[in-house]
C-alpha positions in Angstrom: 0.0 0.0 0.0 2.6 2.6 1.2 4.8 1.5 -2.3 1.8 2.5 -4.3 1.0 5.8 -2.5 4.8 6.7 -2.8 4.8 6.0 -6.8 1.3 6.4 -7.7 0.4 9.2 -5.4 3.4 10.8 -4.1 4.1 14.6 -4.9 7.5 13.6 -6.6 8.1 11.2 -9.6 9.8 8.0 -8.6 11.6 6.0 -11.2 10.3 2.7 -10.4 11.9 -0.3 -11.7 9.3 -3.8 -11.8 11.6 -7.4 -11.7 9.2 -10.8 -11.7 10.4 -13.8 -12.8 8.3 -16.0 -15.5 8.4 -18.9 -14.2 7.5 -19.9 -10.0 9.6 -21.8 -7.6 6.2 -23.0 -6.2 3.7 -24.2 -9.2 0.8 -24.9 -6.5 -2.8 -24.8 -8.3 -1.5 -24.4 -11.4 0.7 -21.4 -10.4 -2.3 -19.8 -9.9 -1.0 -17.5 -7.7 1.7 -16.4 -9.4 0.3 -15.3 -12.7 -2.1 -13.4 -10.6 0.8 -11.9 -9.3 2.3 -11.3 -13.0 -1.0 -9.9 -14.1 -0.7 -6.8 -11.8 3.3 -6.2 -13.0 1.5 -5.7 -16.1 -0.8 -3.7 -14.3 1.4 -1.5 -13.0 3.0 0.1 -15.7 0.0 1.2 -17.6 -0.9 2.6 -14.4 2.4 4.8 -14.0 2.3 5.6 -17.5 -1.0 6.7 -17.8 -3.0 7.5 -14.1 -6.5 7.6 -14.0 -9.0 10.2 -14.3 -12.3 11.0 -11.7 -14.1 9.8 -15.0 -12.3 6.6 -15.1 -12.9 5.6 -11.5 -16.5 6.3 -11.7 -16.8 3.9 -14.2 -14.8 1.3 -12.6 -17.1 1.8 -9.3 -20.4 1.3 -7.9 -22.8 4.2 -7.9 -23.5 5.8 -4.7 -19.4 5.7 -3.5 -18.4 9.0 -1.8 -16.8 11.6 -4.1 -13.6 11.6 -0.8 -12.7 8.1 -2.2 -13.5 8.6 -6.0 -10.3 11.2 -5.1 -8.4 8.8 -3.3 -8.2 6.6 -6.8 -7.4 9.7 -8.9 -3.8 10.5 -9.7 -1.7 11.5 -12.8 0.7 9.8 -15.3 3.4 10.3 -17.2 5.8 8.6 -14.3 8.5 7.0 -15.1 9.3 2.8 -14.9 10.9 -0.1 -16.0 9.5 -3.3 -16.2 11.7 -6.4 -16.2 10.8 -10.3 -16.6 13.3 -13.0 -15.5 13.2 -16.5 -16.7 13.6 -17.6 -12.8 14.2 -15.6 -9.8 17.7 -17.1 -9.5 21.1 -15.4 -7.0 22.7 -15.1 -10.3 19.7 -13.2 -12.3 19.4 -10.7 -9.3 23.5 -10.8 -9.2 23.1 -9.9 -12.7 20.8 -7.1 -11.9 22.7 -5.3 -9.7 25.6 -5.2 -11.9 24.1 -3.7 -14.5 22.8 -0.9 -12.8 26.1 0.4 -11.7 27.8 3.3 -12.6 30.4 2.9 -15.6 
């Protein structure tokens, strides 16, 4: 919640870079779970890129919802983010990661 005020919400852009891996170490229920999971990193995104509009989220809701919380689910785009998909969260793929992030 508090990650998705700061990025979403928050009075300062945050680059935010997105890692999931493709594949689960635990396939329970068909890795049901998980591609839940992968659904909202592709959810994400869209959402930084994008926001959402008071029109938007009135659709998306029930009538009769209090205009205070219509404004809670309103906030602007055009943020910056990176997502990245991994074949399997491994020590080496985050290993890998990290050194390609540092300074040359």
């Amino acid at each position: 919640h508090s990650f998705y005020q700061l990025t979403l919400q928050g009075a300062k852009v945050i680059p935010a870079d997105i890692i999931a891996p493709t594949t689960t170490h635990n396939p329970i229920h068909h890795a049901k779970h998980h591609r839940i999971l992968l659904s909202d990193l592709f959810a994400h995104p869209e959402a930084l890129a994008f926001g959402k509009t008071e029109e938007k989220v009135k659709k998306e809701l029930e009538l009769g919802v209090s205009d205070a919380f219509v404004k809670c689910e309103v906030f602007a785009g055009n943020r910056t983010n990176t997502s990245i998909m991994l074949p399997l969260q491994l020590g080496e793929s985050l290993s890998f990661l990290s050194a390609a992030q540092l300074p040359v």
